[in-house]
VEXDREN-2710 file (C-alpha; in Angstrom, 1 decimal):
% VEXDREN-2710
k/r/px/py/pz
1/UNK/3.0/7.2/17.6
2/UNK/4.1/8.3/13.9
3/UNK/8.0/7.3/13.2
4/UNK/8.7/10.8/12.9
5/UNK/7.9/12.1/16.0
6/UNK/10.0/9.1/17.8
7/UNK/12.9/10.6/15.6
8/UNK/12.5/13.6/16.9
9/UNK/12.3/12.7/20.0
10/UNK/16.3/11.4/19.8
11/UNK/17.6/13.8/18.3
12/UNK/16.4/16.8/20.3
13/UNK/17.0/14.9/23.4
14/UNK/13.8/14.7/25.2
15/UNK/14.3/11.1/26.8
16/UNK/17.4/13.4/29.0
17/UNK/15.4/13.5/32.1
18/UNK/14.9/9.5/32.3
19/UNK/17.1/6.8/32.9
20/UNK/17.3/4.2/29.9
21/UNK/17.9/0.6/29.9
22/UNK/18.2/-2.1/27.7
23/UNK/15.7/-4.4/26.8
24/UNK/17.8/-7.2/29.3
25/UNK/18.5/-4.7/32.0
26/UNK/21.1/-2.6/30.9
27/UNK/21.9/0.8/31.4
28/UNK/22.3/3.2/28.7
29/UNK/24.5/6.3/28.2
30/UNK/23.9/8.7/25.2
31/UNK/26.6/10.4/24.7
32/UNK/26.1/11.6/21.2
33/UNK/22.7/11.1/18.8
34/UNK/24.7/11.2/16.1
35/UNK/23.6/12.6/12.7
36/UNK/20.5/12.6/11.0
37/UNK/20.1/9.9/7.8
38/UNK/17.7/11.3/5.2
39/UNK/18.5/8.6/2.6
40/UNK/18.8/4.9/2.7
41/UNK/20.1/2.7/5.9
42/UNK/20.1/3.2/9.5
43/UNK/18.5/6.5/10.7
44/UNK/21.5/7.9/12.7
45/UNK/24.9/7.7/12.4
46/UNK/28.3/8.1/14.0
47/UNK/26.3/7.6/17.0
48/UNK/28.2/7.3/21.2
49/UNK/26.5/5.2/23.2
50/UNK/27.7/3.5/27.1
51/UNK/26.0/0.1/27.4
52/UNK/26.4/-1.1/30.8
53/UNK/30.5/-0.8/31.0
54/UNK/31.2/-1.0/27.4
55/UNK/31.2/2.1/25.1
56/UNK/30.4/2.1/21.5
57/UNK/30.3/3.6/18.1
58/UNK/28.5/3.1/15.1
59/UNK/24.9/3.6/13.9
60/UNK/21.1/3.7/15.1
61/UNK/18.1/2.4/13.8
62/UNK/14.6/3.9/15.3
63/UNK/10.9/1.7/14.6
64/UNK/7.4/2.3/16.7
65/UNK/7.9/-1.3/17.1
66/UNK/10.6/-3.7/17.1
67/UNK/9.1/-6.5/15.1
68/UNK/9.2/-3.2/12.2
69/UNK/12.8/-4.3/11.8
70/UNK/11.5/-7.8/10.3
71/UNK/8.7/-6.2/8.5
72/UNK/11.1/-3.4/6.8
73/UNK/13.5/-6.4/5.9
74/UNK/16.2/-5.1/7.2
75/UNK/17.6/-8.4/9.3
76/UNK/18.2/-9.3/5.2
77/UNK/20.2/-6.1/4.7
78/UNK/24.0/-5.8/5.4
79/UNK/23.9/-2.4/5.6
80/UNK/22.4/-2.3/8.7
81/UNK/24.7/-4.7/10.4
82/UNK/26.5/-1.2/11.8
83/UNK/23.6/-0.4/13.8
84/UNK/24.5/-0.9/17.8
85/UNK/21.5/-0.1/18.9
86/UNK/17.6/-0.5/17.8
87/UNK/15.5/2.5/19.8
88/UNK/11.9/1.3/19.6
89/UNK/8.8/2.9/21.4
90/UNK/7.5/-1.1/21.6
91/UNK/9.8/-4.3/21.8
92/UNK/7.3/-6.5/20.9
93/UNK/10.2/-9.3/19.7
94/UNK/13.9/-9.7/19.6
95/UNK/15.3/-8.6/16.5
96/UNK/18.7/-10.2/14.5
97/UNK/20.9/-9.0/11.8
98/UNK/22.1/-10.5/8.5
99/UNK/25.0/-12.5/10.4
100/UNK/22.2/-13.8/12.9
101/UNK/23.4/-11.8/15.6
102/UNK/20.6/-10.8/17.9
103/UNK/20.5/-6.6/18.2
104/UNK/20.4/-4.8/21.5
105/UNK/17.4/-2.9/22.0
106/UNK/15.8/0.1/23.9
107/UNK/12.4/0.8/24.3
108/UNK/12.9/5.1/24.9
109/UNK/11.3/6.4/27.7
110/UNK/10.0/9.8/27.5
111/UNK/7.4/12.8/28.0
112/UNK/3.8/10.7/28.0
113/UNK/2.1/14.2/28.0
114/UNK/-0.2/14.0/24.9
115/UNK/-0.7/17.7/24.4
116/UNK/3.2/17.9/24.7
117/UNK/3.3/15.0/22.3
118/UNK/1.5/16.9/19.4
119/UNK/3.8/19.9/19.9
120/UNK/6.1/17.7/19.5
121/UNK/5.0/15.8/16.5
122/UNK/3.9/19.5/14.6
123/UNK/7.4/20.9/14.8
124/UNK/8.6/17.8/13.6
125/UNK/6.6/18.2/11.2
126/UNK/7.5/21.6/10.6
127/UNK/11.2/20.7/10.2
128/UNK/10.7/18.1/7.5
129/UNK/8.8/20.5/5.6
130/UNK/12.0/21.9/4.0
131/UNK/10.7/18.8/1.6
132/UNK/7.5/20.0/0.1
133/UNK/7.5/22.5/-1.8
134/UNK/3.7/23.8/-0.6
135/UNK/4.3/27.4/0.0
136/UNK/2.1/27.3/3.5
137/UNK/3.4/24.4/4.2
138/UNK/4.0/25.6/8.1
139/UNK/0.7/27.5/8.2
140/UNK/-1.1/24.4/7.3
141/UNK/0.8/22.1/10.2
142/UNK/-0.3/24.9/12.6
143/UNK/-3.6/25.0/11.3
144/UNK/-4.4/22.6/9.1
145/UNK/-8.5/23.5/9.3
146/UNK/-7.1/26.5/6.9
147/UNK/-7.7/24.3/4.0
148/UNK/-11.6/23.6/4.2
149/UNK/-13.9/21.2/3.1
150/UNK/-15.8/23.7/0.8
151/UNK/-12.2/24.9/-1.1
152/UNK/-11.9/21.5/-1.1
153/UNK/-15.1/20.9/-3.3
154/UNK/-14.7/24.2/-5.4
155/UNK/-10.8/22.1/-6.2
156/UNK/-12.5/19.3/-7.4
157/UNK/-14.9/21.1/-9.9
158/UNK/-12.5/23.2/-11.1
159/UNK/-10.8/20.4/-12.3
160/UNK/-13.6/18.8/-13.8
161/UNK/-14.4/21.8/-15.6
162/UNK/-10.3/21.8/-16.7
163/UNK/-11.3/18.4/-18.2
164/UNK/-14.5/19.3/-19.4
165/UNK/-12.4/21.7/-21.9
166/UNK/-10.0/18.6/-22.7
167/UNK/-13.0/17.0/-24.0
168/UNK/-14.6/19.9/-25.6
169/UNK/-11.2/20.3/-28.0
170/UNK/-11.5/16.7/-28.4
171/UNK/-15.5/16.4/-29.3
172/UNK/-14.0/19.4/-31.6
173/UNK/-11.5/16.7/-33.3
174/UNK/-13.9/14.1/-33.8
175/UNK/-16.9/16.0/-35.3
176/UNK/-18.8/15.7/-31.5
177/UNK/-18.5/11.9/-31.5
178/UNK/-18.7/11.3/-27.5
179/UNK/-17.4/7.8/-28.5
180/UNK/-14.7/8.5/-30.5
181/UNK/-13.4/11.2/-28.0
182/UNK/-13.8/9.1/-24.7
183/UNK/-11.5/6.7/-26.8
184/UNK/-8.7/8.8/-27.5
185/UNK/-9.2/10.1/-23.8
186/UNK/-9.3/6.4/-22.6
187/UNK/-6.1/5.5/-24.5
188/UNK/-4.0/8.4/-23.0
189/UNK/-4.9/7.3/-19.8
190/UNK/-4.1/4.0/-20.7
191/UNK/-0.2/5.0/-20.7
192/UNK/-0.6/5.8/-17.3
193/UNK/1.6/8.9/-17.3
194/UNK/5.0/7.1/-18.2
195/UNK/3.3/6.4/-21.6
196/UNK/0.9/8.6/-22.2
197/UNK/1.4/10.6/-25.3
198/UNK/2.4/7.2/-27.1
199/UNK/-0.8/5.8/-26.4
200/UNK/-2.6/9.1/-26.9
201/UNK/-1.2/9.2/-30.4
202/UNK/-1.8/5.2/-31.3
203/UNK/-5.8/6.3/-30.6
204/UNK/-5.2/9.7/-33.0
205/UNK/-3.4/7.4/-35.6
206/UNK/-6.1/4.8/-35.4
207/UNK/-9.4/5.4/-35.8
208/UNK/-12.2/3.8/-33.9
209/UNK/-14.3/3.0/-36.9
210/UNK/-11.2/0.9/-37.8
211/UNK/-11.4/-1.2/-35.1
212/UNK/-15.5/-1.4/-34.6
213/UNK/-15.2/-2.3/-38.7
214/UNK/-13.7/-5.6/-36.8
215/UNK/-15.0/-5.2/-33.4
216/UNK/-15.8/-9.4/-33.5
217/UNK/-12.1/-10.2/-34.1
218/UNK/-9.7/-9.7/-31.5
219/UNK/-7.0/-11.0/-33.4
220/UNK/-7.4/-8.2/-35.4
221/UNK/-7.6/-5.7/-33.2
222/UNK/-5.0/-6.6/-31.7
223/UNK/-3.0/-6.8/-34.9
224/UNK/-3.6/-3.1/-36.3
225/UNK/-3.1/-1.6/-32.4
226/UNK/0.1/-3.4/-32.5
227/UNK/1.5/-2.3/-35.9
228/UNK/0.2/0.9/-35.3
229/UNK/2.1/0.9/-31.9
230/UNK/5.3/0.6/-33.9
231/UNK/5.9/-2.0/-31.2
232/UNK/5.3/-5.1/-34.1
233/UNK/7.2/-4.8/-37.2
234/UNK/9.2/-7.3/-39.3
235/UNK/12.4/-7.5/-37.4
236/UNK/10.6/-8.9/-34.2
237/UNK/8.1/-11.0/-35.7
238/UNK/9.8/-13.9/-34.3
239/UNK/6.9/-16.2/-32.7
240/UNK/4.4/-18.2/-35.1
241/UNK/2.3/-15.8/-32.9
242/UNK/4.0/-12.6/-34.1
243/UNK/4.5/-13.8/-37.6
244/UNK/0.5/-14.1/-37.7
245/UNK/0.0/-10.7/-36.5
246/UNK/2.4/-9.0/-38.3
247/UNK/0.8/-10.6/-41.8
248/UNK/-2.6/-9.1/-40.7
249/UNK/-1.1/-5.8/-40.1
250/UNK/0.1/-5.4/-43.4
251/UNK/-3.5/-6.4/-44.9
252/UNK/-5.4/-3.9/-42.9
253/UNK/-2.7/-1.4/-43.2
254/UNK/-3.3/-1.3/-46.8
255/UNK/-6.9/-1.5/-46.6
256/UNK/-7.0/1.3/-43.9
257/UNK/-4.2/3.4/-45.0
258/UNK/-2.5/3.6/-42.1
259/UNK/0.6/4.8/-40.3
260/UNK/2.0/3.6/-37.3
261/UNK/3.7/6.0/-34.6
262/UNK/7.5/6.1/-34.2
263/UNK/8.5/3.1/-31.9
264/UNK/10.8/5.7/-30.3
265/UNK/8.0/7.6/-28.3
266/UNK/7.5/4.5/-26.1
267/UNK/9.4/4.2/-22.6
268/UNK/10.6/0.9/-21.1
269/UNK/12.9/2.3/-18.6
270/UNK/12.2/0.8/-14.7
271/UNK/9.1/-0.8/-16.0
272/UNK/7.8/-3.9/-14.4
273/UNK/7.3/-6.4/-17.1
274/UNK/3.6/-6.3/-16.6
275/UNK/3.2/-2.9/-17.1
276/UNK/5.9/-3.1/-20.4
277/UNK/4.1/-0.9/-23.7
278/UNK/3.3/-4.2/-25.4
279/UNK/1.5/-5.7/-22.3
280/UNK/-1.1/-2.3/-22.0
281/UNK/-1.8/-2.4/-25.9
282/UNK/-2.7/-5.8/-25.7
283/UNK/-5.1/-4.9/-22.7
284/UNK/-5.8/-2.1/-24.5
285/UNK/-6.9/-3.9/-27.7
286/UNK/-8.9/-6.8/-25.9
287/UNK/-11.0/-3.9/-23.9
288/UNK/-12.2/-2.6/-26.7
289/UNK/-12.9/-6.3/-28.6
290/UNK/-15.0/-7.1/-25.3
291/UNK/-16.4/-3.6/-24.4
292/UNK/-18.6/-2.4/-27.5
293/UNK/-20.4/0.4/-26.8
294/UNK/-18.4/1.3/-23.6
295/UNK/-19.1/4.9/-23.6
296/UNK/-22.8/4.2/-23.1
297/UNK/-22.1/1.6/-21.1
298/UNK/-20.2/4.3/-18.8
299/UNK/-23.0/6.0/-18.7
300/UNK/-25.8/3.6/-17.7
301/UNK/-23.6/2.2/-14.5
302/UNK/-25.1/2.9/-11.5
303/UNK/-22.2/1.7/-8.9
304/UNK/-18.4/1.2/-8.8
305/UNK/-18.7/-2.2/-8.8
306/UNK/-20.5/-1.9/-12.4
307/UNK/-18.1/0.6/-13.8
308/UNK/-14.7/-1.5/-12.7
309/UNK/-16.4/-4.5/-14.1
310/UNK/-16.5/-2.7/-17.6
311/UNK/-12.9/-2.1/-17.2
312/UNK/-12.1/-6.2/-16.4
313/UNK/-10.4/-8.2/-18.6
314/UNK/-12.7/-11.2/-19.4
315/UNK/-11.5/-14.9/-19.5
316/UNK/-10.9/-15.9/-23.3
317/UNK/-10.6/-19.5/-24.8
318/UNK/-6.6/-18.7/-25.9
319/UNK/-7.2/-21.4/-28.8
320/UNK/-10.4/-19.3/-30.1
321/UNK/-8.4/-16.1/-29.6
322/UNK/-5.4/-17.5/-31.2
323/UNK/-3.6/-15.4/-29.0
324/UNK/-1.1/-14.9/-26.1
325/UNK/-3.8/-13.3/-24.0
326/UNK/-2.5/-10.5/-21.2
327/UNK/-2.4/-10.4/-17.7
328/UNK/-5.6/-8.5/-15.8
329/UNK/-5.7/-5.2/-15.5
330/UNK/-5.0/-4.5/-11.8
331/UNK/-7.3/-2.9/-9.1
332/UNK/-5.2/0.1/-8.7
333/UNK/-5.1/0.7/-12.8
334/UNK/-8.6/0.3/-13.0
335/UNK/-9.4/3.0/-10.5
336/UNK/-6.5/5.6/-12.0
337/UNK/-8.6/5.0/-15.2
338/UNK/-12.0/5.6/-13.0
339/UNK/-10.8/8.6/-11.7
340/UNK/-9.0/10.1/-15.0
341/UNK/-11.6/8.8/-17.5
342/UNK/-14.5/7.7/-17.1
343/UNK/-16.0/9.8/-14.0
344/UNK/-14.8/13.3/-16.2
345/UNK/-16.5/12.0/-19.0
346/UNK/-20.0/11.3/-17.2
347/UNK/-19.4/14.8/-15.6
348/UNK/-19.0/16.3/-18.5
349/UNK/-22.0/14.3/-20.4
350/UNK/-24.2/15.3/-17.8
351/UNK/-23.0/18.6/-17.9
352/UNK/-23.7/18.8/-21.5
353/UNK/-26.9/17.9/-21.1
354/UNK/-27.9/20.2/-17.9
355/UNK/-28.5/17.1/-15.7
356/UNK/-27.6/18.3/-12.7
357/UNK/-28.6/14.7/-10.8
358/UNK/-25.9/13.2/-12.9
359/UNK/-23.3/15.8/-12.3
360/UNK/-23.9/15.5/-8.4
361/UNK/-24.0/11.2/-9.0
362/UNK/-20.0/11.7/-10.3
363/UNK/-18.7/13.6/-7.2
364/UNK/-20.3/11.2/-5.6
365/UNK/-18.8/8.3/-7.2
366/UNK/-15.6/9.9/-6.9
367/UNK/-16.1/10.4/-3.1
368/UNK/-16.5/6.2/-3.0
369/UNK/-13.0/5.9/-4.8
370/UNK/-10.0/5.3/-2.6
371/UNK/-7.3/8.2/-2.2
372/UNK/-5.0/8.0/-5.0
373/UNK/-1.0/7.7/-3.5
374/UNK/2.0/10.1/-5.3
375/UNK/4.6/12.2/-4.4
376/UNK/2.1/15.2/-4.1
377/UNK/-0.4/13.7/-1.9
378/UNK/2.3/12.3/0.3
379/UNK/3.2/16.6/0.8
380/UNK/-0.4/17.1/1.7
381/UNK/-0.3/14.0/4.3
382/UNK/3.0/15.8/5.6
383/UNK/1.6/18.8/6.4
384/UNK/-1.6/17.7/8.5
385/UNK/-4.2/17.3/5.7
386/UNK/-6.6/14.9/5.8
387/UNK/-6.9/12.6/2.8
388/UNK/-9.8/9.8/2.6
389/UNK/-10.8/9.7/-0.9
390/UNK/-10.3/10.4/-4.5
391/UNK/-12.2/13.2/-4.3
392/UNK/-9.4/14.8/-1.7
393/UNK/-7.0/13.8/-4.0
394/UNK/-7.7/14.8/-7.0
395/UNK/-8.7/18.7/-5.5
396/UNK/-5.4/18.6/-3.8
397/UNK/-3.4/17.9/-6.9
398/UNK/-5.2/20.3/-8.6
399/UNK/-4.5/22.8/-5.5
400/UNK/-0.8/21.7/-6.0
401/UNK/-0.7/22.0/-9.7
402/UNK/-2.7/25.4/-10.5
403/UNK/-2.0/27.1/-7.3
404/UNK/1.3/26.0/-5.4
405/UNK/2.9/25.4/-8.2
406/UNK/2.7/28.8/-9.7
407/UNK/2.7/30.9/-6.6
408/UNK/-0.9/31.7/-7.3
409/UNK/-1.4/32.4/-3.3
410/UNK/-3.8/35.5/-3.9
411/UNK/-6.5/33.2/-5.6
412/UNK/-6.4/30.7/-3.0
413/UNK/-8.4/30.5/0.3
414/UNK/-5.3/29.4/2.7
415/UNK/-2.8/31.9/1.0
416/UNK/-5.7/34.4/1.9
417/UNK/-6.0/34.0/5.4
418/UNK/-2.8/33.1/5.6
419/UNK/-2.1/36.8/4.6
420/UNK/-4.7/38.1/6.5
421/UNK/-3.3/37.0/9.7
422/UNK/0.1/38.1/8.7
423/UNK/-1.6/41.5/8.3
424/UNK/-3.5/41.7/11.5
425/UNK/-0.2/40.0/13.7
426/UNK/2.0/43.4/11.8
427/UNK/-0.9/45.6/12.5
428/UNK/-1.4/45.1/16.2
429/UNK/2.5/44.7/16.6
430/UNK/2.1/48.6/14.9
END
C-alpha cells in the first residue's frame, strides 16, 4: 500500500461507505478532509472531525503504518503537535507527540478490491504528475510498458557514445594519452556535480606527468593538488601541517611552472564537512599516490568488487605520510564514479579497439551497479517505470535530458505511439 494511494484515499472520500472507529473504540465523524499539504508538516489541514461526542479541528497526519510516525521522527517535531488525528492503514503501536501526549488513531477502512485499488493508485498517480515535468507523464501511468526494454538499451548506448565523444575531444587535448584523459575525466567526476568544473580545471592546470614525476610522495602530491586548488595559500597556512605543505608548493610551483585555479570557482554552500573541496582533493591526491597505472588497471578488472577496490582509500602510517590523512571515499561515491568514469572509459577503449566482448562486458557491469537516486529518476519512479539498475538509470536520464527536456517527442519511441494512438482514437472518432 504506497502512502500516496492512502492519501488519496482521504481526500476523495472512499472510506464514506464504512463506519470508522478509533483505535480504542470510538466512533468517527469526517466532516471535512481538510486541505491537501504539499510541503513540510502534517499532510492535511484545517481538518473537522466528531470523535465519539467531542468535535474537533486541527490537522491530520496519514502513514501505511503507525509505528512510521516514530520512524519519520515526528513525535520529536512540534509542528505536528496540531495533528488530532493519525489515519494509518496499520496500527501496529501507539504513537505520542513532543509533549508526550499519546495521539488518537484510525486505522481507515475501505474498498479491499485490488483491481479497484490500482485505479486508484494510477490516478493518484496521475494527479501528482503536475510535478514532473515528463511530457507523457500520464500516458506512461496508463501504460507504462510504452517505455520498453529495447529503447531502454538503445538509451544507454546512446549515451555512451555521447561520452565516447567527451573522450575523443579529450584524447584530442592530450595528444591520445588514454591516461592522461581518463585523469582529467576522473577529476571532473571527482567534484561530484556541485564541484565539477573546479576539479575539472585543477586536472587541466596540473599535469599528470607532474604528479607521476612524484608518484612515491604523497606529501607532494598532495601539496601541488592543493596549491593548485587555490584552496592552500599563505593566509591559511595555519597548521605545522599546512605550513609544510604550503613550503612544498612554492618549490614545485617554481620548478613546474604552475598556476593555480581561482579559489572562487569552488562551492561550500550546504556541504557536509566530509564532502567540503579540501576533503575530495585530498582523496583525490592520495588515489592517485596509491593507484599508479589506474587506467590499465581499469582495464584489466574483471568484477565490481575489483574495480571499487581500485577506487578505496588504503590505510596509511599518518607519521610516514606526514599527513592529516582523509576520510574513505563512501560506497555511494565510489559507484557515481563507476558509473560516470570508469565504465565509459572501458566502453570506449573497447570500442576503440573493435572489441566487441569488452563493449558487451561494460553494459554488463553497469547492469550489476545499483540504480542511481536524483530528482529525475524519482519522476520516472512516479510515473510507473521500473528502475533496478544503473543501467535503467543512466538510459532514463539520458531519455530525460536529450528527449523530455527538449520536447524532442518525434525521435522517441513512447512520444511515437503515444501519437499514434492519438491518431487512431481521432480517426475512428472521424
Amino acid at each position: 500500500m504506497p502512502e500516496i494511494l492512502l492519501h488519496y484515499i482521504w481526500q476523495q472520500r472512499l472510506w464514506a461507505n464504512y463506519d470508522q472507529f478509533t483505535t480504542h473504540g470510538l466512533p468517527i465523524q469526517i466532516l471535512s478532509v481538510g486541505r491537501h499539504n504539499r510541503h513540510a508538516g502534517p499532510d492535511f489541514s484545517d481538518v473537522r472531525l466528531r470523535i465519539g461526542s467531542q468535535e474537533w479541528v486541527g490537522n491530520v497526519e496519514i502513514h501505511v503504518r503507525a509505528s512510521d510516525w516514530r520512524r519519520h521522527r515526528h513525535h520529536t517535531d512540534s509542528a505536528y503537535d496540531s495533528v488530532v488525528l493519525h489515519v494509518v492503514c496499520q496500527a501496529d503501536e501507539e504513537v505520542y507527540n513532543s509533549r508526550g501526549e499519546v495521539l488518537v488513531q484510525c486505522q481507515l477502512c475501505y474498498p479491499q478490491d485490488q483491481d479497484f485499488l490500482s485505479q486508484m493508485l494510477l490516478r493518484a498517480r496521475m494527479m501528482d504528475s503536475a510535478l514532473t515535468t515528463i511530457p507523457c507523464a500520464q500516458s506512461l501511468l496508463t501504460t507504462p510498458a510504452l517505455l520498453t526494454q529495447g529503447w531502454r538499451d538503445a538509451l544507454l548506448l546512446e549515451r555512451w557514445h555521447c561520452k565516447a565523444e567527451s573522450i575523443h575531444r579529450l584524447l584530442e587535448i592530450t595528444q591520445h594519452s588514454w591516461a592522461h584523459a581518463f585523469y582529467i575525466t576522473l577529476a571532473h567526476n571527482f567534484g561530484f556535480h556541485t564541484n565539477s568544473l573546479p576539479f575539472e580545471m585543477l586536472a587541466l592546470h596540473t599535469p599528470l606527468s607532474c604528479l607521476q614525476k612524484h608518484g612515491n610522495s604523497l606529501f607532494q602530491i598532495t601539496a601541488i593538488l592543493l596549491g593548485q586548488s587555490g584552496l592552500l595559500h599563505a593566509n591559511n597556512a595555519t597548521t605545522p601541517e599546512r605550513q609544510r605543505l604550503w613550503s612544498e608548493y612554492i618549490f614545485l610551483q617554481k620548478k613546474f611552472s604552475l598556476r593555480p585555479i581561482d579559489i572562487k570557482l569552488w562551492k561550500h554552500a550546504r556541504m557536509r564537512p566530509q564532502n567540503s573541496p579540501e576533503v575530495r582533493v585530498r582523496q583525490f591526491a592520495q588515489l592517485l599516490y596509491q593507484s599508479e597505472f589506474l587506467f590499465s588497471k581499469v582495464l584489466n578488472a574483471n568484477t565490481l568488487s575489483n574495480m571499487r577496490q581500485l577506487l578505496q582509500l588504503q590505510p596509511l602510517p599518518t607519521l610516514s605520510a606526514n599527513l592529516e590523512l582523509p576520510p574513505a571515499i563512501g560506497k555511494n561515491s565510489i559507484d557515481i564514479l563507476l558509473i560516470n568514469t570508469l565504465l565509459p572509459y572501458r566502453f570506449t577503449y573497447a570500442m576503440e579497439k573493435g572489441d566487441k566482448r569488452g563493449m558487451a562486458d561494460a553494459i554488463d557491469l553497469m547492469k550489476q551497479l545499483t540504480a542511481e537516486d536524483n530528482t529525475i529518476i524519482r519522476q520516472w519512479r512516479m510515473v510507473g517505470q521500473k528502475v533496478v539498475s544503473a543501467a535503467d538509470t543512466q538510459a532514463l536520464i539520458h531519455l530525460y535530458q536529450h528527449y523530455c527536456q527538449h520536447e524532442r517527442c518525434i525521435n522517441c519511441e513512447v512520444g511515437q505511439q503515444v501519437f499514434l494512438e492519438k491518431s487512431d482514437n481521432f480517426y475512428s472518432l472521424a
